[in-house]
C-alpha positions as CSV (number, residue, x, y, z in Angstrom):
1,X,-111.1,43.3,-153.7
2,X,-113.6,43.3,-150.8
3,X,-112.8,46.7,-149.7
4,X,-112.4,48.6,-152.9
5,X,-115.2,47.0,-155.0
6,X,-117.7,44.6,-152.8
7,X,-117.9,46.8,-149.7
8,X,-118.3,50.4,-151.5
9,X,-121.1,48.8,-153.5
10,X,-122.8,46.7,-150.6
11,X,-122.6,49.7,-148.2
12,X,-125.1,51.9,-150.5
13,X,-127.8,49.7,-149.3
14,X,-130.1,49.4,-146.2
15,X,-127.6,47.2,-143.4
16,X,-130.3,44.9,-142.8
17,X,-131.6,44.2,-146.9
18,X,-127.7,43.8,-147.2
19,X,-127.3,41.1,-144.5
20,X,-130.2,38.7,-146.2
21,X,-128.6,39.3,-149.3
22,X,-125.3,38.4,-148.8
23,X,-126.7,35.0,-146.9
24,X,-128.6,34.5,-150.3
25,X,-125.9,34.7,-152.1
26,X,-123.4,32.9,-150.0
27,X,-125.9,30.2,-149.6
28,X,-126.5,30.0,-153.6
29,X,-122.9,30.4,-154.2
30,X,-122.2,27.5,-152.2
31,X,-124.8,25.4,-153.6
32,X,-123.4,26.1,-157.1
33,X,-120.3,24.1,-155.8
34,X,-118.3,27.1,-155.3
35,X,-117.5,26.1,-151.9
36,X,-114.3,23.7,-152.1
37,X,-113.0,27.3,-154.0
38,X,-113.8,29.3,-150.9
39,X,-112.3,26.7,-148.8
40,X,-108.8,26.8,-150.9
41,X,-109.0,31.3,-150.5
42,X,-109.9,32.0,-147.0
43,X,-109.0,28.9,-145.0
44,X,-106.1,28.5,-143.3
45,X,-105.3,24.7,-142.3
46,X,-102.1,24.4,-139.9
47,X,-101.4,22.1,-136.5
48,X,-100.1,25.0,-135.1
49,X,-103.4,26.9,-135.1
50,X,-105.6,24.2,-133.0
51,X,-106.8,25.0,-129.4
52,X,-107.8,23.3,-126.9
53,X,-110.0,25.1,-124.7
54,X,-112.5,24.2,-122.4
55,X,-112.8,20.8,-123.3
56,X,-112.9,21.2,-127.5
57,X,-110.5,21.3,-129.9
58,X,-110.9,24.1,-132.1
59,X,-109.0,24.2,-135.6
60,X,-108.3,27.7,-135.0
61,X,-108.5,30.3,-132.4
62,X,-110.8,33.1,-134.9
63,X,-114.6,32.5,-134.8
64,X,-118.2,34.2,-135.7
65,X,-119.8,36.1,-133.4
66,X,-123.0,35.2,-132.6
67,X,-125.8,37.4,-134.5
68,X,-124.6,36.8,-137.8
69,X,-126.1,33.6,-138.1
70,X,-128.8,33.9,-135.7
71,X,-131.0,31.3,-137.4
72,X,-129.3,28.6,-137.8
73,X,-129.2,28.6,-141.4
74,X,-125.7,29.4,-143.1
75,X,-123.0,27.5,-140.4
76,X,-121.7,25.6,-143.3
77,X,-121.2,27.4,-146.0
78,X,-120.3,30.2,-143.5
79,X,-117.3,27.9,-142.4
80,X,-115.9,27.7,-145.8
81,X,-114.3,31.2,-145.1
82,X,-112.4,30.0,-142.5
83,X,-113.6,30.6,-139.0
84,X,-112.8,28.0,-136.1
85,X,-116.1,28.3,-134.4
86,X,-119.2,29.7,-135.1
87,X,-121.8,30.7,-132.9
88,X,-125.8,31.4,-133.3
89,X,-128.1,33.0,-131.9
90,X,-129.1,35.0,-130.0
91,X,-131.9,32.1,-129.7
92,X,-135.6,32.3,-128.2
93,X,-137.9,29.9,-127.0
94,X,-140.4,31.5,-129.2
95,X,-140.0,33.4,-132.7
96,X,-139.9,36.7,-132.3
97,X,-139.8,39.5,-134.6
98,X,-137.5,41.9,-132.2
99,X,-137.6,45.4,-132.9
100,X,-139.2,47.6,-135.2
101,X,-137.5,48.5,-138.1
102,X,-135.2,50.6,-139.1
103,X,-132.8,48.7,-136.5
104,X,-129.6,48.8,-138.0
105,X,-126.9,51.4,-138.8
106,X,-123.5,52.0,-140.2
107,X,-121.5,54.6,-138.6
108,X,-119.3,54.1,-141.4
109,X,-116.8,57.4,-140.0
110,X,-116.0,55.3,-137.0
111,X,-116.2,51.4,-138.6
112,X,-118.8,50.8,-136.2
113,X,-122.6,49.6,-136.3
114,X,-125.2,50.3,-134.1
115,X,-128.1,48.0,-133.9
116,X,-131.1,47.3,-131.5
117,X,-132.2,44.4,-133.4
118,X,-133.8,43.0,-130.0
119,X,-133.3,39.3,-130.2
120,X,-135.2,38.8,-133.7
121,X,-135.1,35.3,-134.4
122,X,-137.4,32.4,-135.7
123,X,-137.3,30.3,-132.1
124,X,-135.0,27.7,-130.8
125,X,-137.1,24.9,-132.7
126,X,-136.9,26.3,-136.3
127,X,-132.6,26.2,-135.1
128,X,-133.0,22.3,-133.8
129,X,-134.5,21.7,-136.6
130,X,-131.4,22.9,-139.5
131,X,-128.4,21.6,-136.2
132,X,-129.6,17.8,-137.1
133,X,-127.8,18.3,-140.5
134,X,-124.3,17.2,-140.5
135,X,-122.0,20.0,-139.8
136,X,-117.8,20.1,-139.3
137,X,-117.0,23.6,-137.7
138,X,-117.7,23.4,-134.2
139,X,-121.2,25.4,-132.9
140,X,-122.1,27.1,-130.3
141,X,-125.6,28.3,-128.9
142,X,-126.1,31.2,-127.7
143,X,-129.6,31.9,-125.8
144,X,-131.6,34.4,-124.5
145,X,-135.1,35.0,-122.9
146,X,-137.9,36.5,-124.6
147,X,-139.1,40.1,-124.6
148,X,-142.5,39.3,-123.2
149,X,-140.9,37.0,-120.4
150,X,-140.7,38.9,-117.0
151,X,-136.7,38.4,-115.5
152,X,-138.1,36.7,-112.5
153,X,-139.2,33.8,-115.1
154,X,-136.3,34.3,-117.3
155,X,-134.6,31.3,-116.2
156,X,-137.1,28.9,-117.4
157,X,-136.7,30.3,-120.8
158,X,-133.2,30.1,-120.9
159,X,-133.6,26.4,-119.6
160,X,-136.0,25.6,-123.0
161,X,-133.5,26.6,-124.8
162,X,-130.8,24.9,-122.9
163,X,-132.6,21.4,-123.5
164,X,-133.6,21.7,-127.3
165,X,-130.1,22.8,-128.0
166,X,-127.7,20.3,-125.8
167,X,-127.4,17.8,-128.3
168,X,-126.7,20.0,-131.5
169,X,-124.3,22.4,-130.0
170,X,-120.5,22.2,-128.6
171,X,-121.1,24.9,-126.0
172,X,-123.8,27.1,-125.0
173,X,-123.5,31.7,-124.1
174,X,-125.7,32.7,-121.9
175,X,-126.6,36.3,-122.9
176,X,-128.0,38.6,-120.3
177,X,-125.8,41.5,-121.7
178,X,-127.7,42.4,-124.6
179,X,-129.2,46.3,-124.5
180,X,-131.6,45.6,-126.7
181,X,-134.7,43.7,-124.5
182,X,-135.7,45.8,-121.7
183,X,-134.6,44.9,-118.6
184,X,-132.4,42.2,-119.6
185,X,-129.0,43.3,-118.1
186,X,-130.7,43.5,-114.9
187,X,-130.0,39.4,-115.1
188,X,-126.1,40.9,-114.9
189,X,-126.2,41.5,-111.2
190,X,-124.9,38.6,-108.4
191,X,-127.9,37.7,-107.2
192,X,-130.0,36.4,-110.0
193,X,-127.0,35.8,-112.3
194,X,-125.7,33.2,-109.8
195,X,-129.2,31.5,-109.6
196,X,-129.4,31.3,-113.8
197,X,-126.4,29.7,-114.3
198,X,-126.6,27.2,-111.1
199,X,-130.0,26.0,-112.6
200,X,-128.3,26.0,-116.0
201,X,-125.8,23.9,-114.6
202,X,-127.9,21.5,-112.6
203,X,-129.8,21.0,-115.8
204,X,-126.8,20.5,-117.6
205,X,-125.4,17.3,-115.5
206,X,-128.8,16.2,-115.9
207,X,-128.8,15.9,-119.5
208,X,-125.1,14.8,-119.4
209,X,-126.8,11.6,-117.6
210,X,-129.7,11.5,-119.6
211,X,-128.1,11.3,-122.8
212,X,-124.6,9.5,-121.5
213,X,-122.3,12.4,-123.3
214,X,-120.2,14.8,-121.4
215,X,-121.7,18.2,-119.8
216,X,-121.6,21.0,-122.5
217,X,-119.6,24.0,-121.5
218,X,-121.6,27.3,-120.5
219,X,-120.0,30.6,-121.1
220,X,-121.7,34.0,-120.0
221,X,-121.2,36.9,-122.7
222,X,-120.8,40.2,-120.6
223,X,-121.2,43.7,-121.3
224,X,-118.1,46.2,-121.7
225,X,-120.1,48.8,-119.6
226,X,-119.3,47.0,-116.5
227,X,-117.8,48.7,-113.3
228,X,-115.0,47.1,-111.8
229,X,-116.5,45.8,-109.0
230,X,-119.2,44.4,-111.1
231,X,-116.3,42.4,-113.0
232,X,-114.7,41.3,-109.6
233,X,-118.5,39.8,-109.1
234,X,-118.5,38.2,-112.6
235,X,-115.0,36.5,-111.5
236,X,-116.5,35.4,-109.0
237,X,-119.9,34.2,-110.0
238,X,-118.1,32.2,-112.2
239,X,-115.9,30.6,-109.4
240,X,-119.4,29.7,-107.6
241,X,-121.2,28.4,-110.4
242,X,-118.0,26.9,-111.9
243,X,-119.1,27.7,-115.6
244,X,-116.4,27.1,-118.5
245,X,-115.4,31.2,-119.4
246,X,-116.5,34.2,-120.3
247,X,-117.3,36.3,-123.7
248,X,-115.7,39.4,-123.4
249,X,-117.5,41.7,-124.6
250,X,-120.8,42.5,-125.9
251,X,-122.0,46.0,-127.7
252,X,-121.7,49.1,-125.5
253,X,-124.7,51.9,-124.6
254,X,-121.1,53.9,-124.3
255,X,-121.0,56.7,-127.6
256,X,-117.6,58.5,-126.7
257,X,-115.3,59.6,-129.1
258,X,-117.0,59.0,-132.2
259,X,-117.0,61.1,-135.2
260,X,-120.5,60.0,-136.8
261,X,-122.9,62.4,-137.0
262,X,-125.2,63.2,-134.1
263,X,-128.2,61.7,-135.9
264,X,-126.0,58.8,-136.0
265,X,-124.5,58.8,-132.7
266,X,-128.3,59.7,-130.9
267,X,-129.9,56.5,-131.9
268,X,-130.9,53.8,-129.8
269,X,-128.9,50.0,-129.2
270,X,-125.5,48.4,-128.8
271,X,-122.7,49.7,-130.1
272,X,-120.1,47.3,-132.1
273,X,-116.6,48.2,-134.2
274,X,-114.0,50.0,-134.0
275,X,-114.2,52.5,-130.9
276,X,-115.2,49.2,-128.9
277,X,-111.6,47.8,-129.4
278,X,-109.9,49.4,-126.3
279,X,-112.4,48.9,-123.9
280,X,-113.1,45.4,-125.0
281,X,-109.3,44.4,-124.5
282,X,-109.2,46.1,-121.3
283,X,-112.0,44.2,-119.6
284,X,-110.1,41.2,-121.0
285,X,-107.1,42.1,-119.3
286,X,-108.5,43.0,-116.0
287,X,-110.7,39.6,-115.8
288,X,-107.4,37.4,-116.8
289,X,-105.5,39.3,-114.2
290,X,-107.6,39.5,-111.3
291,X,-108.7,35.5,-112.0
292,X,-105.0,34.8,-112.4
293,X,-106.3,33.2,-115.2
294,X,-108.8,30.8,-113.7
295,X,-111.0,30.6,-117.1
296,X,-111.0,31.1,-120.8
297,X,-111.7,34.7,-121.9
298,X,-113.5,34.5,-125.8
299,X,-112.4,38.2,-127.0
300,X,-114.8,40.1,-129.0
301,X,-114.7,43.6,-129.5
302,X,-113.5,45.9,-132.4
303,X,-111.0,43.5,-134.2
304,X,-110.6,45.1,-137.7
305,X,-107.0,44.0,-138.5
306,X,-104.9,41.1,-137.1
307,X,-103.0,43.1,-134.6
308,X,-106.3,44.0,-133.1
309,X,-106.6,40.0,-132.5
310,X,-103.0,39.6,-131.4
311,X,-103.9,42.0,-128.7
312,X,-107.2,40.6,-127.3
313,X,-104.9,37.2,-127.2
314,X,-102.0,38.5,-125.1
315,X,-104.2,40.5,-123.1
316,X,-105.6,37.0,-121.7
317,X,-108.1,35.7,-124.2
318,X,-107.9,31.9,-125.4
319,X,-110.0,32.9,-128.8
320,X,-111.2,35.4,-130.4
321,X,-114.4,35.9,-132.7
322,X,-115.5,38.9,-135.3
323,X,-119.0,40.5,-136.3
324,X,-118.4,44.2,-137.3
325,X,-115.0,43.5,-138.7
326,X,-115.9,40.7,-140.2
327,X,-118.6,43.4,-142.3
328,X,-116.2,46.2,-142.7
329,X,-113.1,44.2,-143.6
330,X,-114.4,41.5,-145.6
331,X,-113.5,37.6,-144.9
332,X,-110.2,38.0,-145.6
333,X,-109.6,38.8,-142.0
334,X,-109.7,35.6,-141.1
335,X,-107.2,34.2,-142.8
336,X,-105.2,37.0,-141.8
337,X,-105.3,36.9,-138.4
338,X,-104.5,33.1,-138.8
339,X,-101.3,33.7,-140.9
340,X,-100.3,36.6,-137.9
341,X,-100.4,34.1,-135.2
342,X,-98.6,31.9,-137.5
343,X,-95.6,34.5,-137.6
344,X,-96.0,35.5,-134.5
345,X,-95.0,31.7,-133.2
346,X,-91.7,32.0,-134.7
């Protein structure tokens, strides 16, 4: 029903008015006491689908990428269509209102969107603030630095962020990979990657002693555009600093092979769907290879069907998560790539 009567209808509107009106009416149909019927259509509850990875126990291995929820403000009723996980952000110590509109943009040829929404979010506080209420899908936080913060003060941002979040979050992604602040992936390269997540981690055993809980795992979400050598330096880095995994992969500046227009094609930001797919599971592959496996890999990357996340998860990822499939296919997905990895088991 999504894709022959919601989607066509949805998609003759503006991405971005789209995206605050489907939280509107998710959040309304939910508070209507629709969502124990949501629960009983999209979830799928089964033993055989629980994870373990780094340190949590997650009910199923398919979760929501960050950006989605970026606020804060929909983890609940966004858990009623199934997901394992879901992850916010990216998060700011201050609000910000990120790029200038328009920011968003279907290539709807290639199931793809391209969007250089540039961190726009309402600041880690206004997040803090809707965490305290009780929620039972596991969260993670993903932060960022702000525009106006020069890199060689990046790291304190990301450390105000690391402190307001650690007791409201499962696990924290550190995002230096997103094209959409200047500079930003410059935080990618050995030197002052290593030195971010070392002071992340230092903060982190301090907090872990503060509060008397257990340190919160840190992954690093990296861009697809990496060279090889960059990714040996990843594996690495993350060897030295001895964080918990990697997210594999954010958007790409990359626009080959598509069949959008060139107005389409030519404009500015990350690019997500479809034509990310291959190059997503190959960087998966490569890190789980070349590590020998020495941390999880979260897939992310063009998963539009449930072989598409079957792939990512032989490849060498531990879980998996959706954003631009999760749009273009409805929430249906879920649900079936949790009944594929049920038939795949036997």
């Amino acid at each position: 029903m999504y894709r022959l009567l919601i989607r066509p209808l949805l998609f003759l509107f503006d991405p971005e008015t789209v995206h605050h009106f489907s939280f509107f009416s998710i959040k309304w149909l939910c508070k209507l006491g629709f969502s124990g019927l949501l629960r009983r259509i999209y979830t799928l509850d089964d033993p055989l689908l629980e994870r373990e990875v780094f340190g949590l126990r997650f009910k199923n291995p398919v979760g929501l990428a960050a950006g989605f929820d970026k606020n804060a403000q929909l983890y609940n009723e966004l858990s009623c269509f199934g997901f394992g996980f879901i992850e916010i952000g990216t998060l700011t110590p201050k609000p910000q209102d990120g790029n200038p509109k328009k920011r968003l943009f279907r290539l709807k040829a290639d199931q793809a969107i391209i969007n250089r929404m540039g961190f726009n979010n309402e600041g880690v506080s206004a997040a803090v603030d809707r965490l305290k209420r009780d929620h039972h899908v596991l969260i993670g936080g993903n932060i960022g630095k702000n525009k106006l913060t020069p890199n060689e003060e990046a790291t304190q941002d990301y450390l105000i962020c690391f402190r307001a979040l650690f007791s409201y979050v499962d696990y924290f992604v550190v995002n230096v990979s997103s094209p959409n602040t200047p500079g930003l992936r410059e935080l990618q390269e050995k030197a002052p990657l290593t030195a971010l997540l070392n002071a992340l981690q230092k903060e982190n055993a301090a907090r872990s002693l503060e509060t008397g809980t257990k340190r919160k795992p840190i992954l690093l979400k990296i861009a697809p555009d990496l060279t090889d050598d960059q990714l040996l330096d990843i594996i690495d880095i993350v060897k030295t600093t001895s964080i918990d995994g990697v997210i594999a992969t954010n958007t790409t500046i990359g626009r080959e092979g598509l069949r959008s227009t060139p107005e389409l094609i030519g404009e500015a930001g990350g690019l997500s769907g479809k034509p990310l797919r291959a190059r997503s599971t190959e960087v998966i592959r490569f890190l789980s290879e070349k590590s020998g496996g020495a941390f999880p890999i979260v897939g992310v990357g063009g998963i539009h069907t449930p072989e598409d996340a079957l792939e990512k998860l032989k490849a060498g990822a531990s879980l998996v998560q959706l954003w631009t499939g999760f749009v273009y296919e409805g929430p249906g997905l879920v649900k079936g790539i949790n009944k594929a990895l049920l038939e795949d088991r036997t």
